[in-house]
C-alpha positions in Angstrom: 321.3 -157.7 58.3 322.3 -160.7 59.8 325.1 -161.3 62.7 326.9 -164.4 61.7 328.4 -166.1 65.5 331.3 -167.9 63.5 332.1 -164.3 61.5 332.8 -161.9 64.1 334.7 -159.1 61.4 331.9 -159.2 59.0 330.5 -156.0 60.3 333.7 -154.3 60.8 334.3 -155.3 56.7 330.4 -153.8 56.0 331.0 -150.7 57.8 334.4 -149.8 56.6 333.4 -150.3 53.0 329.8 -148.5 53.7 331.7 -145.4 54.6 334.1 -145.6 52.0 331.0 -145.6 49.7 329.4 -142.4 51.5 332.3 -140.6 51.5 332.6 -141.4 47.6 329.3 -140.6 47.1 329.0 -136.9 48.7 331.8 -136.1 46.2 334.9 -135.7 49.1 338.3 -136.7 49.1 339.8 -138.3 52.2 341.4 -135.0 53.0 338.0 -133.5 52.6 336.3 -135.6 54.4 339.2 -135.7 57.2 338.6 -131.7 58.0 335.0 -131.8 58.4 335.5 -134.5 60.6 338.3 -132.9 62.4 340.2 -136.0 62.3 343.4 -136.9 60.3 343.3 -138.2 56.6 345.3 -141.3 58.0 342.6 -142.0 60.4 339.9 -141.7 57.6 342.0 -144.4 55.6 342.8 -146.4 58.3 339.1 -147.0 59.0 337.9 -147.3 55.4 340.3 -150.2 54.9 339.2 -152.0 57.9 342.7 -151.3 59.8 340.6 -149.5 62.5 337.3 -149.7 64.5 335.7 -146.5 64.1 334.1 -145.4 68.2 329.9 -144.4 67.8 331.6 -141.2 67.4 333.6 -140.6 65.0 330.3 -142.3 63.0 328.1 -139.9 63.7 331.0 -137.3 62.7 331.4 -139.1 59.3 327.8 -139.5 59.0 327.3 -135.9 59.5 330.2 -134.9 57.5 328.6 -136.6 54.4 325.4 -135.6 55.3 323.3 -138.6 55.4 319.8 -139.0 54.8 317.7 -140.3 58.3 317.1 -143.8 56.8 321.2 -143.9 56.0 322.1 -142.9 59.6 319.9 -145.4 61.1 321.4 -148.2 58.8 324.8 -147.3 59.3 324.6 -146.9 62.8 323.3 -149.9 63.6 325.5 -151.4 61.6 328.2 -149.5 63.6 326.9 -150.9 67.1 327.0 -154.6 65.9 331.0 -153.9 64.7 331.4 -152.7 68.2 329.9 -155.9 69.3 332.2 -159.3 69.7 331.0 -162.6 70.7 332.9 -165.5 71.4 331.0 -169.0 71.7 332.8 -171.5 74.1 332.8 -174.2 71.7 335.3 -171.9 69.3 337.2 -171.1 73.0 337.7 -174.7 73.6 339.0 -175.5 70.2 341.6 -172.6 70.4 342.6 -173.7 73.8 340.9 -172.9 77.2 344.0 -171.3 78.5 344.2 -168.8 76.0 340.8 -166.9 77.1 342.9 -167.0 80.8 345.7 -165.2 79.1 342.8 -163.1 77.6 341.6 -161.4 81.0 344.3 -161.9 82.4 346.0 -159.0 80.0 342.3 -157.3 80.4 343.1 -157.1 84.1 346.5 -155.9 84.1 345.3 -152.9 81.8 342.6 -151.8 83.3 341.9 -150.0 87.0 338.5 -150.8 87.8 336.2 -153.8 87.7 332.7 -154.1 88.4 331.7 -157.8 88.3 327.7 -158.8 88.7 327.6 -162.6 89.6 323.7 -163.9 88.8 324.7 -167.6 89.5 328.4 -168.6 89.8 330.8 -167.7 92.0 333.4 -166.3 89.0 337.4 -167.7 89.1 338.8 -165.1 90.9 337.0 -165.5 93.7 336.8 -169.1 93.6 338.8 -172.0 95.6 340.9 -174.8 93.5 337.7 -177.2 94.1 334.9 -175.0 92.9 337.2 -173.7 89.8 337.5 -177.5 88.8 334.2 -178.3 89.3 333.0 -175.2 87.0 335.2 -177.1 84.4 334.1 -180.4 84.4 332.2 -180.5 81.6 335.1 -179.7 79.7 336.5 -182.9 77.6 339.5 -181.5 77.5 342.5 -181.6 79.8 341.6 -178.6 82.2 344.7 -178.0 84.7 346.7 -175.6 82.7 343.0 -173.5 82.6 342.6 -174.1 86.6 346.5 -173.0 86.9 345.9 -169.7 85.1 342.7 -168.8 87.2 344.2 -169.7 90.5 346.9 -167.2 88.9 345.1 -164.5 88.3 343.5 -164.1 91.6 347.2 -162.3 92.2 345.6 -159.4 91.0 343.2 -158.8 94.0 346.3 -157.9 96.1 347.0 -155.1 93.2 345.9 -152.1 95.7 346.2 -149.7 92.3 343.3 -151.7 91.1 339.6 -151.5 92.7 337.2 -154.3 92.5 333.2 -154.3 93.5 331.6 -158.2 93.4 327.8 -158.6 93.7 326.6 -161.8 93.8 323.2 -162.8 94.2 322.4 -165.6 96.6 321.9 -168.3 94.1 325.5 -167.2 92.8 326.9 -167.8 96.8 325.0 -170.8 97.6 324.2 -173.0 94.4 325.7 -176.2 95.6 328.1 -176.6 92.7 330.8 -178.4 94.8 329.7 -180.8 98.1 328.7 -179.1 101.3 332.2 -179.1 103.1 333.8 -177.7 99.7 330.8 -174.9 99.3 331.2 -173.9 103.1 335.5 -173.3 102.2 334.5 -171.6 99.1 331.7 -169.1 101.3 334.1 -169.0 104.2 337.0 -167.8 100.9 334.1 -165.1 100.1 334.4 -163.7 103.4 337.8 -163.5 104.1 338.0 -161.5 100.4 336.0 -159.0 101.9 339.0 -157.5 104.3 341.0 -156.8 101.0 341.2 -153.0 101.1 340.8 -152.8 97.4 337.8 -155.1 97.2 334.1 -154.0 98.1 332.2 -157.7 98.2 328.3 -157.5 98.4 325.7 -160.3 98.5 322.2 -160.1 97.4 319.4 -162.1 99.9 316.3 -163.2 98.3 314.3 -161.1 100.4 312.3 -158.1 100.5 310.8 -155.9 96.8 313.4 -156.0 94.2 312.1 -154.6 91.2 314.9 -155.2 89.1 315.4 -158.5 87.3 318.6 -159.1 85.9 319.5 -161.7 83.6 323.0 -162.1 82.6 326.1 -161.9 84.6 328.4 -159.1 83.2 331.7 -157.5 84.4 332.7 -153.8 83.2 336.1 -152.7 82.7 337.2 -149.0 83.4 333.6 -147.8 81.8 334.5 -148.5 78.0 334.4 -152.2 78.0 331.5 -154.7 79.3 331.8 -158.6 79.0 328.1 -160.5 79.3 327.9 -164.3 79.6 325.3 -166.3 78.6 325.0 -170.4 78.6 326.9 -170.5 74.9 329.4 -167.4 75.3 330.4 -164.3 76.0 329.1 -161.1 74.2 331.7 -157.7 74.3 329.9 -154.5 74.3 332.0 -151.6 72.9 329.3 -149.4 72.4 329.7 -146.3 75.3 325.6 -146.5 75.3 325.6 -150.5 76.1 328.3 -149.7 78.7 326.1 -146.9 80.1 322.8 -149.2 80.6 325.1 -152.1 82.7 326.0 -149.1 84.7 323.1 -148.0 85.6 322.2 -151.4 86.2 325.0 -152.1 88.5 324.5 -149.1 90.0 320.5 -150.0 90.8 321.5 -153.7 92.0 324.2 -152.2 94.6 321.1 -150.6 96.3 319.7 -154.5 97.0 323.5 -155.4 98.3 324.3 -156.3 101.9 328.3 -154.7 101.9 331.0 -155.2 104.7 329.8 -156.4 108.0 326.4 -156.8 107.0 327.8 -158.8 104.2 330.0 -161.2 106.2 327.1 -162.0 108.8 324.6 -163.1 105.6 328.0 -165.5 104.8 328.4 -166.3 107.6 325.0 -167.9 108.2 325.0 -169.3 104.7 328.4 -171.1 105.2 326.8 -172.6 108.6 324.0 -173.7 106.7 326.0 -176.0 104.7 327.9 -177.3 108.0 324.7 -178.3 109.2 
């Protein structure tokens, strides 16, 4: 099978009316099927008409349930990983309106309690000052202020000390000279001062040393069940608790290479007064 960019509920569609189909064909009613699942009957409908994403879970309990052969399960499964898979291309974003994927993350962020943000080469908006935000959008053809309104916005949420936040950015992310040198040193010298918030844990990544580990996307999770990736053309949205698990372990191995707290702001610090000079 083939994932279709512009028809992200294609596979949510196939999978619903696959285990419709399974159910049917292992000779069990709803109710039936509901019990050996031990879930309700309303839940089994709900996700055979498409109403609700069935978790990896609950289809390997279905799968089970209906006892599926080995070349079924593999099907069906991986059908099941690509429904618990979004992406959203930023051409489709501008179209709908730059503002509303603000309004997006900015509901993400109010629902969720902790954020884990690896940065491989851009400082991300909410750690970003008004120059380097409008400078990350000026490609856009569009008009952008409402979109650099909403990021300076959400920053708001950093001083939310029910929420905890851990940053790693590599040194390409911190120093790539995106803006001119007096705006970049503003922007490091903003990194720095972010790492005094008592909710925030801010670590930088020198290229220096035996690191093993080559990562290649930026990626934020959300409260271990959601992970965003972004590539050049979009973002990908991982559902899938084993996708989830991999970025963090991954995090987990890249916050052995970070420089945190003091150690952090003196690797700033020098970087800032490398753009002075």
């Amino acid at each position: 099978m083939t994932f279709e960019p512009e028809q992200p509920g294609q596979p949510k569609q196939e999978l619903a009316a696959l285990l419709k189909e399974l159910r049917k064909r292992a000779g069990l009613s709803g109710d039936r099927l509901a019990l050996r699942c031990n879930m309700s009957q309303s839940k089994i409908s709900r996700i055979e008409n498409g109403k609700v994403q069935p978790s990896l879970l609950d289809v390997e309990r279905i799968l089970r349930a209906v006892d599926a052969s080995t070349e079924v399960i593999a099907e069906v499964t991986a059908l099941a990983r690509l429904a618990n898979t979004e992406w959203q291309g930023f051409r489709s974003l501008r179209r709908k309106g730059l503002e509303k994927k603000q309004s997006e993350l900015a509901a993400l962020e109010s629902s969720s309690s902790e954020f884990r943000y690896f940065l491989l080469s851009m400082i991300t908006g909410l750690l970003s000052t008004p120059e380097y935000i409008r400078a990350s959008l000026a490609h856009s053809t569009v008009d952008t202020r409402k979109v650099v309104a909403k990021k300076l916005e959400r920053q708001e949420v950093l001083h939310d000390t029910t929420k905890r936040f851990t940053f790693i950015l590599t040194e390409q992310a911190v120093r790539w000279p995106l803006v001119p040198p007096a705006a970049m040193t503003m922007q490091i010298d903003r990194l720095v001062s972010i790492t005094y918030l008592p909710n925030v844990r801010l670590g930088v990544i020198p290229v220096r040393g035996h690191m093993p580990i080559a990562p290649m996307d930026t990626f934020t999770i959300y409260d271990d069940v959601l992970t965003t990736v972004e590539t050049t053309t979009g973002v990908v949205i991982l559902r899938d608790p084993r996708d989830i698990a991999e970025h963090l372990a991954l995090f987990s191995a890249l916050e052995g290479y970070a420089l945190f707290g003091e150690e952090a702001r003196e690797q700033l610090s020098a970087w800032s007064s490398a753009c002075r000079s």
